[in-house]
N, C-alpha and C positions, 0 to 999 in steps of 0.2 A: 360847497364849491360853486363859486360864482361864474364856472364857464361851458357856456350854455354850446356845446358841440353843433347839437343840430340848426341850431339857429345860425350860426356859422356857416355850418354845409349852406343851408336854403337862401344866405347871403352870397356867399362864393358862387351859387348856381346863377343865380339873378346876375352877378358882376360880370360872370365867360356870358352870357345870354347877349351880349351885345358885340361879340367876338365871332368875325366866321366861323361857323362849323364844317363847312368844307373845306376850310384850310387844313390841311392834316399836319402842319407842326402845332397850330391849336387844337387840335383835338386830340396830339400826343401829350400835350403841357396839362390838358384837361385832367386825363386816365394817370396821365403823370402825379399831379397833385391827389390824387385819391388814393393811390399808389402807396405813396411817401406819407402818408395821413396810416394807414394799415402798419408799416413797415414801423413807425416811428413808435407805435401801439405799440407791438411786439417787444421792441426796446425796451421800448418803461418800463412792461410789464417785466421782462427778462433782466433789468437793472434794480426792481422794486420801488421804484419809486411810490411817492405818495399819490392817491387818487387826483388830485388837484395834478402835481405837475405832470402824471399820465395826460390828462386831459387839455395842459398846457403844452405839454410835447407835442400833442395829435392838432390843436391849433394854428402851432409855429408853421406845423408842417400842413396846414391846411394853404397858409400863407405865405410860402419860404418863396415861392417862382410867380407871386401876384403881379408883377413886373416885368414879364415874361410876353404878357398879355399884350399890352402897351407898344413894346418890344419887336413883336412880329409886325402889328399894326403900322407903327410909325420906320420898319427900317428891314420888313420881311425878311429878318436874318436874325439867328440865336448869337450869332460872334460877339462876345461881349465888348474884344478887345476891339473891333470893324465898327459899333455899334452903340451901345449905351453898357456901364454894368446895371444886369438886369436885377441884381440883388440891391443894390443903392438906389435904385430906381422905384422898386418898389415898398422899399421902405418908406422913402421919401413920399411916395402916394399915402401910405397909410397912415405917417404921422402928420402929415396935410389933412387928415380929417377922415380917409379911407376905413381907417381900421375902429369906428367907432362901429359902423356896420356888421361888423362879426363880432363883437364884444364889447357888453356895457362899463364894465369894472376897468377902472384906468388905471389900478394897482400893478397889472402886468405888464403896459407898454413899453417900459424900458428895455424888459428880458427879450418881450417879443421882437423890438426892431433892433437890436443887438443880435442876436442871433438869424435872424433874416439876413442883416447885411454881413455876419460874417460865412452866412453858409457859403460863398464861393471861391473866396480865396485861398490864396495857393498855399496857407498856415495860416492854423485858429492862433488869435492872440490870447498866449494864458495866465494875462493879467485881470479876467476879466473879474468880477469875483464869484465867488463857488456856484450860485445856483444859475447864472446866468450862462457860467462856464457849461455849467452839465446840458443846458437847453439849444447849447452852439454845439456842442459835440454829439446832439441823439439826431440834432438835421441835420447836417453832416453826413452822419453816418447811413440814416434812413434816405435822402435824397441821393448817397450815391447806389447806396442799395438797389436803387430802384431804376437808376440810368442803367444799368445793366442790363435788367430786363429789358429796357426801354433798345439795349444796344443788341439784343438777342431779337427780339419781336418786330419793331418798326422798318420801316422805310429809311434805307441810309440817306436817303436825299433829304426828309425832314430831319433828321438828327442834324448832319453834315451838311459842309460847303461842296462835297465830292456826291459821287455817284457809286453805286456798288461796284459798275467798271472800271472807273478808275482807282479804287481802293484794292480790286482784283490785278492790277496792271502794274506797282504801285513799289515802290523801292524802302527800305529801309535806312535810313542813317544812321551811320555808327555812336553817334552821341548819343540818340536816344537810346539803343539797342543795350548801349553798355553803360546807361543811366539808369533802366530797366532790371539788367542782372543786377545791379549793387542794389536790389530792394529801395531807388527812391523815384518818389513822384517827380513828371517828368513837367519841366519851364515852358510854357507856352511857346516862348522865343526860339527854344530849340526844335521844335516840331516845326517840320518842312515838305513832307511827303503827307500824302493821306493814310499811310500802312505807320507813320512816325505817328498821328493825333490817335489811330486805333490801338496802338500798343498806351498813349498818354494813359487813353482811357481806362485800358486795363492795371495800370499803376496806380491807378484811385485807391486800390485794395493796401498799400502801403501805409496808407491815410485818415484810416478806422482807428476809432478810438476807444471801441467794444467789441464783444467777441458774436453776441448777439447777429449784426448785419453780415459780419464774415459768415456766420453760422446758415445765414439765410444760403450767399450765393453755393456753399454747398451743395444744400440740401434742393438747389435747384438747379445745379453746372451751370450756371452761369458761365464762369468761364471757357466752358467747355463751347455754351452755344452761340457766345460772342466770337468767339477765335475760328469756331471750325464753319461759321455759317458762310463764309468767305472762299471760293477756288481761285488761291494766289497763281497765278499766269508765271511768276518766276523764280525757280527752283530757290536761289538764297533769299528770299523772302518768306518761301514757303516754309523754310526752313527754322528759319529765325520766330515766328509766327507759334510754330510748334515748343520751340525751346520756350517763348515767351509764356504760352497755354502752359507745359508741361511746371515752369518754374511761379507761374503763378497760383496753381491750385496745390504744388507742394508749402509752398510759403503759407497760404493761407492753413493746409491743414499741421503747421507747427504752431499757428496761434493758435487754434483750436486745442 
């Protein structure tokens, strides 16, 4: 296998070294990508994959938010749609020359920035062909994986445009609420309130394409500590909230 992991890591370390560390949305995108590098592991392993693309899955995902960087730097704001897409972005870095520094063999670049740029869109295209398909679907799946945690643990001010008081203050819309129940991911367009992008959030789970990353937020309530870390201020919000938690970890546990 020509894909040398650590020398990747000790690349990617040197690449954030010139990014604030006390900015705390880069030092979530940091923990983030080491995160979704673990997660994306688990997958392969839990899908079988070959050692090789084990090791090209843990790659991808070493690289999937290298754009991210750039991102906070040039527009101090993760809003793709307000901002740059940070997936096309840093694709576009690495095959300018970027991504020779994580890896010497240039027989994977195609899968690599294929699936970089399709990790953020609102539907993977599944034209792509087979092994490139499988390397868009485990980042995918391991990067939303791991916003979860990111949306259980962190500072809502680095995640979000809002503040935990205003998420706590914070109405629901009926499009989303009832875009939610019918099991589908919710349109950015339609998201309006900050309690509308927290439920988006939790619709990512609609959007897995393995039983593996579901299996994670399980075994770690994710859903549980995304939804209830929040004291909703208004009774039909609070409410809604709970139906949203209660109807998300039933759905996940019928995939299972």
């Amino acid at each position: 296998m020509s894909i040398n992991l650590n020398k990747a890591k000790e690349a990617f370390a040197s690449y954030v070294s010139h990014y604030n560390p006390d900015n705390g949305m880069v030092r979530l995108k940091i923990v983030h990508t080491y995160k979704v590098v673990e997660v994306a592991k688990e997958i392969a392993e839990e899908l079988h994959v070959s050692e090789e693309d084990s090791g090209l899955a843990q790659l991808i995902a070493l690289l999937h938010d290298i754009g991210r960087f750039e991102q906070i730097r040039r527009y101090g704001d993760f809003r793709d749609h307000l901002t740059v897409d940070h997936a096309k972005l840093g694709a576009d870095l690495l095959e300018e020359g970027l991504l020779k520094d994580f890896i010497d063999d240039r027989q994977y670049d195609d899968i690599i920035l294929k699936a970089i740029r399709m990790h953020n869109r609102y539907c993977i295209d599944e034209t792509l062909d087979e092994r490139t398909l499988l390397h868009a679907k485990i980042i995918r799946d391991a990067d939303k994986t791991d916003i979860f945690r990111v949306r259980v643990e962190d500072d809502i001010r680095d995640i979000q445009s809002f503040t935990k008081e205003e998420l706590e203050d914070s109405l629901v819309s009926d499009e989303v609420y009832k875009t939610f129940l019918s099991h589908q991911c919710i349109n950015r367009e339609t998201v309006v309130t900050p309690a509308d992008s927290w439920i988006a959030g939790a619709a990512m789970i609609f959007d897995y394409n393995f039983k593996p990353g579901l299996a994670i937020l399980k075994r770690e309530k994710r859903i549980d500590g995304m939804m209830q870390r929040v004291h909703y201020t208004n009774p039909d919000t609070r409410e809604k909230m709970e139906q949203v938690r209660n109807s998300a970890n039933a759905w996940i546990e019928s995939r299972l």
